[in-house]
DRENGU-233573 format. One line per 10 residues: number of its first residue (from 1); their letters; for each residue x, y negated, z of C-alpha. Coordinates in steps of 0.001 Angstrom, whole numbers, plus 524288, in hexadecimal, padded with zeros to 5 digits. Layout:
<dotis>
NUM> A> X/Y/Z ~ ...
</dotis>
This chain:
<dotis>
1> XXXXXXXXXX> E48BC/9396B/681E1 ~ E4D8A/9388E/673CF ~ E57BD/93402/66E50 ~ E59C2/93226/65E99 ~ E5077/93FB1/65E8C ~ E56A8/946C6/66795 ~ E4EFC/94927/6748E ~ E56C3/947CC/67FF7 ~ E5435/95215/68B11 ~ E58E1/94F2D/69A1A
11> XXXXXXXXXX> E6409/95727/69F56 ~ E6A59/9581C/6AD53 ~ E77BF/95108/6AB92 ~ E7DE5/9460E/6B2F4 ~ E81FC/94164/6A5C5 ~ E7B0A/943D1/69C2B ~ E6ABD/940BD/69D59 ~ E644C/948B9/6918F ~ E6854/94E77/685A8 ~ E6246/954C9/67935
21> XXXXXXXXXX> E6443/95AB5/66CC3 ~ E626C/959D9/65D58 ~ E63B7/9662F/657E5 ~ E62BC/961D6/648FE ~ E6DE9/9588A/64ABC ~ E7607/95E9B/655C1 ~ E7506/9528D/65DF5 ~ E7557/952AB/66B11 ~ E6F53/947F8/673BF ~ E74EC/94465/6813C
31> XXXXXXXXXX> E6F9F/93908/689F2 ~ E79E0/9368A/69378 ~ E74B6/9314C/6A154 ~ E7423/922CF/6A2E8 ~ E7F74/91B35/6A96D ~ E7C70/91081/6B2BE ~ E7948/90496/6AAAE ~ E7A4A/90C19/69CA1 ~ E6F40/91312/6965E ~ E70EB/922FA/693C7
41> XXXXXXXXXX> E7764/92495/6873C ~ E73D5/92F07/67E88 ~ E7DCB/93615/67336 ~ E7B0E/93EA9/668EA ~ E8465/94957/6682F ~ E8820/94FD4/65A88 ~ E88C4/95EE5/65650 ~ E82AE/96452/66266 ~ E7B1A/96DDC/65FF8 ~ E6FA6/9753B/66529
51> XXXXXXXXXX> E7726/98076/66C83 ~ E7F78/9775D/672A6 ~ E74A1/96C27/676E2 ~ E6D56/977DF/67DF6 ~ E7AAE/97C17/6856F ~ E7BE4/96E3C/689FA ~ E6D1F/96C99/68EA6 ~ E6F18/97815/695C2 ~ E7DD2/975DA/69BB8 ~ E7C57/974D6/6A99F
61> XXXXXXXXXX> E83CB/96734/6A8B4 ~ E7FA1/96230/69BC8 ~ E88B1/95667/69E31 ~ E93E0/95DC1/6A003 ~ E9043/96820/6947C ~ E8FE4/95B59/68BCA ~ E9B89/9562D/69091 ~ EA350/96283/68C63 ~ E9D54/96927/681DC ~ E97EE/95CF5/679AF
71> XXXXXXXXXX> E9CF5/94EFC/67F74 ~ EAC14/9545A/67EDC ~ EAA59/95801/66ED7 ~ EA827/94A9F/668E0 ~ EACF5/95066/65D00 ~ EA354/95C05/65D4B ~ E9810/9539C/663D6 ~ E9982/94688/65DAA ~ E90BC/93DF5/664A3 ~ E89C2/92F5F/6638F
81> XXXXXXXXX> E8434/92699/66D7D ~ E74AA/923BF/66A13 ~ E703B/915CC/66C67 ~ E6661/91378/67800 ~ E59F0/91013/67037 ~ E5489/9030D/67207 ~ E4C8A/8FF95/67D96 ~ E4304/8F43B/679D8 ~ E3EA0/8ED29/68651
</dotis>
C-alpha cells in the first residue's frame, strides 16, 4: 500500500498494522490497526530518519519501540493525521 508516496510495509504489532519510510523528507509512515467500527488511520511522523526507521522495523515490538522512542517526542517527531482517500462506490 501507499500512502502520499510512501509505501507502507506490514509489521507484527498488535497496534500498529504497517509502516514505511521517506528518506528525502524524514517522514515516517505508520498505519495503526483498525478499531472496531473506525477505519486504520495512518500518520506521518516528522524528522525520523533512516537509522532510526530501520531500528524500529527491526524492534522486536515495533509498537512498543514507537511508543517510546518516537510517539513520546511530539516535539522531536511532530506528527499529522493523513485523510482516508476517497472510496467511490
Amino acid at each position: 500500500m501507499e500512502t502520499n508516496h510512501i509505501t507502507l510495509d506490514s509489521v507484527e504489532s498488535s497496534q500498529i498494522g504497517a509502516i514505511g519510510h521517506d528518506p528525502l523528507t524524514s517522514t515516517l509512515a505508520v498505519q495503526f490497526k483498525a478499531k472496531k467500527d473506525a477505519p486504520a488511520s495512518i500518520y506521518h511522523y516528522a524528522n525520523v530518519d533512516a537509522a532510526e526507521f530501520e531500528v524500529l522495523k527491526t524492534a522486536q515490538s515495533p509498537g512498543s519501540h514507537f511508543a517510546k522512542n518516537i510517539k513520546a517526542f511530539p516535539q522531536k517527531y511532530p506528527c499529522k493525521r493523513i485523510p482516508a482517500p476517497e472510496v467511490e462506490v
